[in-house]
C-alpha positions as MATLAB code, in Angstrom:
seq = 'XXXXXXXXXXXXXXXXXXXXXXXXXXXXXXXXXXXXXXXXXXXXXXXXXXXXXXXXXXXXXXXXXXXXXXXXXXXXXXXXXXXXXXXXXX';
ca = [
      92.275  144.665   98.179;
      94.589  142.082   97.374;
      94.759  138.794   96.646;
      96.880  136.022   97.509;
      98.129  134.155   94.807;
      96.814  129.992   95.529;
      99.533  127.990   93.444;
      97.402  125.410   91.469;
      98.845  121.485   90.532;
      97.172  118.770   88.742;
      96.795  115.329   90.562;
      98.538  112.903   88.821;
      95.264  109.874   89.816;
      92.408  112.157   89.125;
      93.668  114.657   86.640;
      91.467  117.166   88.583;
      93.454  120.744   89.638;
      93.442  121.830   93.680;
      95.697  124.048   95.446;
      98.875  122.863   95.825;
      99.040  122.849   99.853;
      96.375  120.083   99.527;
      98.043  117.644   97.404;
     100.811  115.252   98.469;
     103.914  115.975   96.465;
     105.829  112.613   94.975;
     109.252  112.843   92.909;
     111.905  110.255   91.857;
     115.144  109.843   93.896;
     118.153  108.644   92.609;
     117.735  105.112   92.491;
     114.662  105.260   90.361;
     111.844  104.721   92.868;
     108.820  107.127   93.624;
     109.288  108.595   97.228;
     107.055  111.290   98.515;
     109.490  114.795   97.967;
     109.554  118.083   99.575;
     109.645  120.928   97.974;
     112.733  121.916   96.300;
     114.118  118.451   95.368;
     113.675  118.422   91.551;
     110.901  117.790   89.366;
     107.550  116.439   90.776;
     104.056  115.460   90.644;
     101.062  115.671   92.994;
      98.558  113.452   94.413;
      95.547  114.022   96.047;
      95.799  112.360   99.404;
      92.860  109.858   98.307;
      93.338  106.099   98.241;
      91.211  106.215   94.768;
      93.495  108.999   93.222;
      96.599  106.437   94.596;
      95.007  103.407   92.928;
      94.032  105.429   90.014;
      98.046  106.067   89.644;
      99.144  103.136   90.255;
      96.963  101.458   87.677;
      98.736  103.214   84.812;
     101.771  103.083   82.873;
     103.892  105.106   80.760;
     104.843  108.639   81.090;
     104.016  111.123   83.721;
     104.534  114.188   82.030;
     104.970  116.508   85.062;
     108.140  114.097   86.277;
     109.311  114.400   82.581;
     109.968  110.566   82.322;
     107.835  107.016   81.668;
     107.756  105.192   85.557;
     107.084  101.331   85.045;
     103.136  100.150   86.658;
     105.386   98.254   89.556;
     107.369  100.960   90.487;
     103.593  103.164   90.855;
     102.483  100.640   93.092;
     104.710  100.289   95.458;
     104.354  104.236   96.053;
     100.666  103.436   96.337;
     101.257  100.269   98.580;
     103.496  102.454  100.966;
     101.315  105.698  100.905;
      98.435  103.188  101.817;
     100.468  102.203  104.642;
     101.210  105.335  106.174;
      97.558  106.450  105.902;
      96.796  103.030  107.793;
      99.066  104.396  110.839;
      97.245  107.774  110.993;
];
């Protein structure tokens, strides 16, 4: 009887833990700006895909430990403004 290991990941909004596969995964690219990542393509945090978790994000400032480096409020929301928009289009 084995188990299957469920790879856990904080959301960076809520600060609550889910399994990763449920969470939308957000990094920095090379010009500075948030963009949402796939795996593999450095360092990155996690979001639940919940406009409160986005707003909850974007209403902060300072570091965000998991990306290792302080991203500016403005820079948060225009992830939040263009994750807002793709959920729209759905």
């Amino acid at each position: 009887m084995s188990r299957k290991h469920v790879p856990i990941r904080f959301c960076v909004g809520c600060g609550k833990r889910s399994p990763k596969q449920e969470l939308i995964r957000i990094r920095v690219d090379a010009k500075g700006s948030l963009v949402v990542g796939e795996q593999g393509e450095g360092r990155g945090a996690y979001l639940h895909n919940d406009p409160s978790c986005w707003e909850a994000f974007g209403a902060r400032k300072g570091l965000v430990r998991s990306l290792r480096r302080s991203v500016e409020r403005d820079v948060r929301q225009a992830l939040v403004r263009k994750l807002a928009g793709t959920a729209k289009q759905d």
